[in-house]
C-alpha positions as CSV (number, residue, x, y, z in Angstrom):
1,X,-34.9,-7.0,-3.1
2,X,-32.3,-5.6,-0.7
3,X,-28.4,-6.1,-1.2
4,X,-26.1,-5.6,2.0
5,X,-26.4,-2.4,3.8
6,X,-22.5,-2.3,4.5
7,X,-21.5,-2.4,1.0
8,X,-24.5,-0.6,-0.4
9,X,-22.9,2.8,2.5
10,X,-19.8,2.3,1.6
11,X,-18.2,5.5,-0.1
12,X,-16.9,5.8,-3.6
13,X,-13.2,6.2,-3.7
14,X,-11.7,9.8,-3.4
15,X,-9.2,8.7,-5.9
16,X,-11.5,7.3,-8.4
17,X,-13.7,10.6,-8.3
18,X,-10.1,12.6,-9.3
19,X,-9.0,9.8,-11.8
20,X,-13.1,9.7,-13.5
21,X,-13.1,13.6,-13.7
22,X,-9.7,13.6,-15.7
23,X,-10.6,11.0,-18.1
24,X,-10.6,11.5,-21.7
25,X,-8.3,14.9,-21.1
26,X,-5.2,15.0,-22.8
27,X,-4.0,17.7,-21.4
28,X,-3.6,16.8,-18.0
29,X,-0.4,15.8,-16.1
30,X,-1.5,12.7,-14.1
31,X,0.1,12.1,-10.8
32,X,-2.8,10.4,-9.2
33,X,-2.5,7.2,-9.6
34,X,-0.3,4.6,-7.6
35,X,0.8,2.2,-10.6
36,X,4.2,2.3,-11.7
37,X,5.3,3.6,-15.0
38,X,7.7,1.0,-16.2
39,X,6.4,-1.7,-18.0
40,X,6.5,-5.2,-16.8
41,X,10.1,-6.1,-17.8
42,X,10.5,-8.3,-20.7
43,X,11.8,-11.1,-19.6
44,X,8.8,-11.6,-16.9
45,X,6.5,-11.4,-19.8
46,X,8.0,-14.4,-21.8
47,X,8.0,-16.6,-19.1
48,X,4.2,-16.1,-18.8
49,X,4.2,-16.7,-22.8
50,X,6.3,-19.8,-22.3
51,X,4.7,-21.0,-19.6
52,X,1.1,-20.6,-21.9
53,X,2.8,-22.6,-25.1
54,X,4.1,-25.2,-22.3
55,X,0.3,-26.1,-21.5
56,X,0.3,-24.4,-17.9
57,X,-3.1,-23.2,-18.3
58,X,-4.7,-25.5,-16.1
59,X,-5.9,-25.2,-12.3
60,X,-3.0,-25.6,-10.0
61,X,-2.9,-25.9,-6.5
62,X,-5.3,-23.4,-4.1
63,X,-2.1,-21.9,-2.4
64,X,0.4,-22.1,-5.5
65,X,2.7,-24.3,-7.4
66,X,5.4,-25.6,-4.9
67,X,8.4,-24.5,-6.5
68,X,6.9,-20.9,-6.5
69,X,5.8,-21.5,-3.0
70,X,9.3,-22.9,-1.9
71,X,11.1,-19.6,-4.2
72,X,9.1,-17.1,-2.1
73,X,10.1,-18.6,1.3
74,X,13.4,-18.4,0.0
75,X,12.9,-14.5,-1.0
76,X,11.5,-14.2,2.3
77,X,14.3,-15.4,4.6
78,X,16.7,-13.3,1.9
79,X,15.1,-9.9,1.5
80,X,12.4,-9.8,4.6
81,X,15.2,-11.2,7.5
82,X,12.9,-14.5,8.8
83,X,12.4,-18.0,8.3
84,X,9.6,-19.7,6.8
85,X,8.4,-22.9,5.4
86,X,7.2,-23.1,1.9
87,X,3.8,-24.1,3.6
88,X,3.7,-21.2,5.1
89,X,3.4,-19.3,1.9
90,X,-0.1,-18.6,0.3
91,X,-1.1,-17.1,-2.7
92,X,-3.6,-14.2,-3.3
93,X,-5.3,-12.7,-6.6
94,X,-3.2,-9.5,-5.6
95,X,-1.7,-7.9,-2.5
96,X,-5.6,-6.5,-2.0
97,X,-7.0,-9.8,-2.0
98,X,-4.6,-11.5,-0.1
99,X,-4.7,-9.0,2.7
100,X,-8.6,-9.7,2.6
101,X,-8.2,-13.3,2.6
102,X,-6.0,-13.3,5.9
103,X,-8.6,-10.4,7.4
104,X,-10.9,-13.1,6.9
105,X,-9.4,-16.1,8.3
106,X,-8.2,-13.9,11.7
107,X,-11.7,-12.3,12.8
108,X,-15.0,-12.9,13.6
109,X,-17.9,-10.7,12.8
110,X,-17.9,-7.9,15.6
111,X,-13.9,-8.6,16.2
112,X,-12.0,-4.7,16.4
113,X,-9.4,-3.9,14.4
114,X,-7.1,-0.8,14.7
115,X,-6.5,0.9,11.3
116,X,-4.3,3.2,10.6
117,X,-5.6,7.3,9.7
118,X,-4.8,8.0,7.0
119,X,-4.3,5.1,5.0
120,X,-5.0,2.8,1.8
121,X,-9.1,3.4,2.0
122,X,-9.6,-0.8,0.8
123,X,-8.5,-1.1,4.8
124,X,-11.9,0.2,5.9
125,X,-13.9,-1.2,3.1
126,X,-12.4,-4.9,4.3
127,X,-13.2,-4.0,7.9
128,X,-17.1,-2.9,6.8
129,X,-17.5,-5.9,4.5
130,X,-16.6,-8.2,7.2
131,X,-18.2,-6.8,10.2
132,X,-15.1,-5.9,11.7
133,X,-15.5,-2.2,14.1
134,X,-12.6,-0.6,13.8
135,X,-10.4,2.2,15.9
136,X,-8.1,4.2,14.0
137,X,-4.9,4.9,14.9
138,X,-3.4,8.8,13.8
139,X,-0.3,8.9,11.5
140,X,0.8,12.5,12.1
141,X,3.4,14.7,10.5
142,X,4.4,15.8,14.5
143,X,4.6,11.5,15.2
144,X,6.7,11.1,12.1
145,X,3.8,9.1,10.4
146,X,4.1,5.9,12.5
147,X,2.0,4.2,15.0
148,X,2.0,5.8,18.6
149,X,2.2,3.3,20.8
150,X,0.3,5.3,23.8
151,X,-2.6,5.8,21.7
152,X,-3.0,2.5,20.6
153,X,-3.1,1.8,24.3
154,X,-5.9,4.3,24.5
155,X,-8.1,2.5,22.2
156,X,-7.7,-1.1,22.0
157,X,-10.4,-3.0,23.7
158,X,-11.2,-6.3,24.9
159,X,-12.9,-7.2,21.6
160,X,-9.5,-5.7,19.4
161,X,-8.2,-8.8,17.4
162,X,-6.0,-7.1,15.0
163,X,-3.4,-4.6,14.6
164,X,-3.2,-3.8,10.9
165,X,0.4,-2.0,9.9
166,X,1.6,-0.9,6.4
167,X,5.2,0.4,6.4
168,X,6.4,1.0,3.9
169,X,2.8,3.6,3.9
170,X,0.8,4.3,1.5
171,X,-0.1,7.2,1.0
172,X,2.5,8.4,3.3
173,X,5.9,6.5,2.3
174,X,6.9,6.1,6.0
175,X,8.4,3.5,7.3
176,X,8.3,1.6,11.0
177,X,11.9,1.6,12.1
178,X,12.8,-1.5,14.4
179,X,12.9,0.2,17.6
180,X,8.7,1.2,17.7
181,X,8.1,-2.0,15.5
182,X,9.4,-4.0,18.6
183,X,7.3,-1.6,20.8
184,X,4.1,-2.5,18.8
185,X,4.8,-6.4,18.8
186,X,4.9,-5.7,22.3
187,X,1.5,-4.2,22.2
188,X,0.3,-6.9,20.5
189,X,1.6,-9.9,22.0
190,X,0.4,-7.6,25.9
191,X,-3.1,-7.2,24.3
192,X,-3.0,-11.2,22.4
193,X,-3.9,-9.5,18.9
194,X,-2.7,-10.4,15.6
195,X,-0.8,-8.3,13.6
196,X,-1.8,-8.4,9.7
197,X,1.5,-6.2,8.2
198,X,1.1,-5.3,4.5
199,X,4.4,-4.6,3.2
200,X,3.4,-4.9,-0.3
201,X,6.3,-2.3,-1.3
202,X,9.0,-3.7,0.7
203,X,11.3,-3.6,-2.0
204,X,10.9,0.1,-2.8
205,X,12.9,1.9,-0.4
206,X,15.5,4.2,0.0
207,X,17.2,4.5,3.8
208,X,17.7,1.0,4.8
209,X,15.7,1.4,7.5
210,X,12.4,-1.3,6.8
211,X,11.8,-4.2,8.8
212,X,9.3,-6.7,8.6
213,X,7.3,-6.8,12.2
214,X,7.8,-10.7,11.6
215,X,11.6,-10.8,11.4
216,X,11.1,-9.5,15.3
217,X,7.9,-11.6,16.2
218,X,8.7,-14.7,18.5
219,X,5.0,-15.9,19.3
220,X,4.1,-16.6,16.0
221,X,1.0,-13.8,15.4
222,X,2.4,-11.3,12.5
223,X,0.9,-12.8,9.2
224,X,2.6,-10.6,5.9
225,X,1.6,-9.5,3.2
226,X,3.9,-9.0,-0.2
227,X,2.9,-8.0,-3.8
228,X,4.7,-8.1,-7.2
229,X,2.5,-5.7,-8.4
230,X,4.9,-2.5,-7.1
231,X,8.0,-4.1,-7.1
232,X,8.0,-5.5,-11.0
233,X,5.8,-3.4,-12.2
234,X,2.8,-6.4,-12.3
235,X,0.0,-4.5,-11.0
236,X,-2.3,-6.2,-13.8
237,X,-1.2,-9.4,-13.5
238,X,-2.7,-10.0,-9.7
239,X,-0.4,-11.5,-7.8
240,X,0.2,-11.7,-3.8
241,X,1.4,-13.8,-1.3
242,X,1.0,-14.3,2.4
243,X,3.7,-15.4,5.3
244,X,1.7,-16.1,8.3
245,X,2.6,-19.1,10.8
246,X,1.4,-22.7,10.1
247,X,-1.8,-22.9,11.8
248,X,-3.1,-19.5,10.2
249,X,-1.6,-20.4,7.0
250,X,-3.4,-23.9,6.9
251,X,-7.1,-22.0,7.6
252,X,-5.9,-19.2,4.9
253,X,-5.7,-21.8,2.0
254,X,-9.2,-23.2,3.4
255,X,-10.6,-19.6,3.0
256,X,-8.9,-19.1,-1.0
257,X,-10.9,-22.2,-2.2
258,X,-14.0,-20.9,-2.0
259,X,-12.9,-16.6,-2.6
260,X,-10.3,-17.6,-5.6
261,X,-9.3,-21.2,-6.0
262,X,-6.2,-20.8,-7.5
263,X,-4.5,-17.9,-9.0
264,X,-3.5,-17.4,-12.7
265,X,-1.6,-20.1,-13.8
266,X,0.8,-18.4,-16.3
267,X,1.3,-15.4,-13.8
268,X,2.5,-18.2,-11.2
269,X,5.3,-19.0,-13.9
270,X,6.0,-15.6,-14.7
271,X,6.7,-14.5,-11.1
272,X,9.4,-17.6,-10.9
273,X,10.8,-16.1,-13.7
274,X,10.8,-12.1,-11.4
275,X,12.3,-13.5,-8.8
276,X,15.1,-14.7,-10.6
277,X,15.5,-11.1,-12.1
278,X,19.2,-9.9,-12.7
279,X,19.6,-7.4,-9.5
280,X,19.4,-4.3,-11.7
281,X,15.9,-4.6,-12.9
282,X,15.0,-3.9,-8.9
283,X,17.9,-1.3,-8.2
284,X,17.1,0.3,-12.1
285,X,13.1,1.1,-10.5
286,X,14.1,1.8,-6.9
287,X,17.1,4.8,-8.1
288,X,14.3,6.3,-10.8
289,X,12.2,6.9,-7.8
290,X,14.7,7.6,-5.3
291,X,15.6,10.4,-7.8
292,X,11.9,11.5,-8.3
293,X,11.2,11.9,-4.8
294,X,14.4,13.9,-4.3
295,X,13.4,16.3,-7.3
296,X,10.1,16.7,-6.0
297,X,10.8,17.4,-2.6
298,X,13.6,19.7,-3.2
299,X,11.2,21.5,-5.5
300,X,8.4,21.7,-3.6
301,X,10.4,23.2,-0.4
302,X,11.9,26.2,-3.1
303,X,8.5,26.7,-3.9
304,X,7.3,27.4,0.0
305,X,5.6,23.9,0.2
306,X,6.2,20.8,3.2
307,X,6.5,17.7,1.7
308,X,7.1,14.7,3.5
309,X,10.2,13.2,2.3
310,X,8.9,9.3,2.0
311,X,12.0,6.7,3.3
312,X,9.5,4.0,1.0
313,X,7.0,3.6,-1.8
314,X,6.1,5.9,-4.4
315,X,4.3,9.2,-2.9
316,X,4.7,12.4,-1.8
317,X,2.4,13.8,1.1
318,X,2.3,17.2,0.3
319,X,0.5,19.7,3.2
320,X,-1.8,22.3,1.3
321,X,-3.4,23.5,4.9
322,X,-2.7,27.4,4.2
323,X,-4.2,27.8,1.0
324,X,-7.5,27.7,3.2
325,X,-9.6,24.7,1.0
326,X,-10.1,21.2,2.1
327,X,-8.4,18.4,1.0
328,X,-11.2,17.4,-1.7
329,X,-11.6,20.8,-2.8
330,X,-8.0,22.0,-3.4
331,X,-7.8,18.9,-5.7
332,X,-10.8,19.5,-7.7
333,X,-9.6,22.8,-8.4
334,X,-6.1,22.1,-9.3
335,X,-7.8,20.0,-11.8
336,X,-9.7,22.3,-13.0
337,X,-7.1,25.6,-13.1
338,X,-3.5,24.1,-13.5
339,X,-4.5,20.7,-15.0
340,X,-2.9,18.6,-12.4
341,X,-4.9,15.2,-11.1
342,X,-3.4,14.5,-7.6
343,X,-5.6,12.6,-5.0
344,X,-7.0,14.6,-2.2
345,X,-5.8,13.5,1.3
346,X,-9.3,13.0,2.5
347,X,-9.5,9.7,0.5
348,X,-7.4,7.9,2.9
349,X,-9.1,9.2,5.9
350,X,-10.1,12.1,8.3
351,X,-6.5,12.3,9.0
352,X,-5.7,13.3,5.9
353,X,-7.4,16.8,5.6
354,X,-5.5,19.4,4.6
355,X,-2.7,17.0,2.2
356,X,-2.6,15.2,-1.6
357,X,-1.3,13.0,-2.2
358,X,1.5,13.1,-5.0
359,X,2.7,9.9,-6.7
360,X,6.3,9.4,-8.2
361,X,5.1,7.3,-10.8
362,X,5.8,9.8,-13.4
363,X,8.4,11.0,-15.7
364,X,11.0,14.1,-14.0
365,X,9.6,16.3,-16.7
366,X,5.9,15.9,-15.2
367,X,6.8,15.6,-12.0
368,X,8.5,19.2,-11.7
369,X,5.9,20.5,-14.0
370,X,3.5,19.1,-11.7
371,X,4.9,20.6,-8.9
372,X,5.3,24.0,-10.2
373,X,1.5,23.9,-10.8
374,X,0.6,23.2,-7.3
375,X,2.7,25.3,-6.0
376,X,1.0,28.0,-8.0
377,X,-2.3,27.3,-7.5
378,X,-1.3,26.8,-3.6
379,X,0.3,30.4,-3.4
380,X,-3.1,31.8,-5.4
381,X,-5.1,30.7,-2.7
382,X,-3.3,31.5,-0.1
383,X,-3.3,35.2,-1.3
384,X,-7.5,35.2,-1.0
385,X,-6.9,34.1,3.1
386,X,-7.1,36.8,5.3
387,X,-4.1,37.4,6.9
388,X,-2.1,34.3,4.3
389,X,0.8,36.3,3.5
């Protein structure tokens, strides 16, 4: 018996082999992982509790419960600057699946899709469990980790059906300002492509300066993706939605019957219940890592390190070029000599040799400690490189 070849090649995660070799140690300072470190706040959990004890435990609609539907078109047109109907709006059994889900319903098997490099790695594994080729587009420190609009030029091709874009990025934390997101709708609409935007930390950012491609689209081919999982600290609980215009939206509900056909039913209840939060649950999260990346940064720049200060998300990109390792290598030995668990750059793509990736998802006290580490370890190996000093 023979399973399929794409998902029998398809690597292991880089971040899982970091996160596996730390396990069970108590002594290491874990800044791996992209989960937030605040607990779901209280008053989301009892309105899953209630929702249970009111008998909501039962199947519910394939693309939601309309008044969950109808408050999420109404967050949308608030928070995301653009108008949709509450049919519009589609549920997913998280951010990840929903973005799969909409993959699904835009492409055909051989269709291209341009990824971004480096990036969340589940982009690729979507693209190789659909049959999707895909181009990658660089993010580069010299580019200011967005889309270059010339070099998308240079590889799209007439079988390109989607532009996939994550801004905020992760693992970079950049974000699209409006100027080159107008230039990429461009490209799109030039080239008749979709554009599948997963803006699944929209909420956590820090400059004011994220837009949501769809806000500027006026031919109706940006579909978006949203998550509660970052912004209330609901990773567990699985729950995403999709904006995408009426025609897409119809087939997407088509395609969850069969992948999902309805989401958790008390979850449903308790994200009504996190979109009615009092504004300083949101603003409480978004300072404590607005502060973290600050202390980070600052400290890693004393220390002799570039970081990329992130204007979104949760992460640091931190380069580690000169201390002469790759990406993989440099993290399996600060593991192993300082204790640290970062993930290696390399696990969101070629473009990401010679980084780590730092998450803020951690108390100040193990985030500078962290950062002392690999700046040690960092100025160590750099010492054994000819001519590193």
């Amino acid at each position: 018996m023979q399973v399929n070849p794409a998902a029998g090649a398809m690597p292991a995660s880089g971040i899982r082999e970091i996160m596996n070799a730390a396990w069970g140690r108590t002594d290491v300072l874990h800044l791996e992982v992209g989960q937030p470190d605040f607990p779901t706040p209280p008053h989301i959990v009892e309105a899953a509790h209630r929702a249970m004890l009111a008998g909501h435990t039962g199947y519910t609609p394939t693309a939601g419960i309309p008044e969950l539907r109808t408050a999420l078109a109404g967050k949308i047109g608030n928070r995301n600057g653009f108008t949709v109907a509450p049919e519009q709006v589609v549920l997913g059994n998280g951010g990840d699946q929903a973005l799969h889900a909409t993959l699904t319903a835009m492409t055909r098997p051989g269709d291209g899709v341009l990824l971004p490099d480096p990036a969340w790695p589940n982009f690729d594994m979507m693209a190789t469990l659909l049959g999707l080729p895909a181009a990658h587009y660089s993010l580069t420190a010299a580019g200011g980790y967005v889309p270059d609009v010339a070099e998308l030029e240079r590889l799209v091709t007439p079988s390109t059906r989607v532009l996939l874009l994550n801004s905020p990025s992760n693992p970079l934390g950049s974000v699209i300002g409006r100027e080159r997101m107008s230039e990429l709708l461009a490209f799109a609409a030039a080239h008749d492509l979709w554009v599948l935007s997963d803006e699944c930390y929209d909420e956590v950012t820090f400059d004011g300066t994220m837009v949501s491609p769809a806000a500027l689209d006026r031919d109706g081919r940006v579909a978006s993706v949203y998550s509660f999982s970052k912004t209330y600290a609901m990773t567990g609980w699985r729950l995403g939605y999709v904006a995408a215009p009426p025609a897409l939206a119809e087939v997407l509900t088509k395609v969850q019957e069969p992948l999902v056909s309805c989401l958790n039913t008390p979850t449903q209840y308790a994200a009504l219940a996190a979109l009615e939060s009092p504004p300083e649950v949101l603003q409480g999260m978004v300072g404590a890592y607005r502060r973290r990346r600050d202390l980070v940064t600052d400290r890693l720049q004393e220390l002799g390190m570039a970081a990329f200060r992130p204007a979104g998300a949760f992460y640091t990109w931190v380069d580690v070029s000169a201390g002469g390792l790759g990406a993989r290598e440099f993290a399996l030995r600060l593991l192993a000599e300082e204790s640290v668990a970062l993930a290696p750059g390399t696990a969101f793509g070629p473009g990401g040799e010679g980084y780590v990736r730092l998450s803020l998802a951690a108390s100040e006290a193990d985030l500078l400690e962290g950062a002392t580490r690999l700046a040690r370890l960092w100025h160590r190996l750099r010492e054994q490189v000819p001519g590193g000093r």
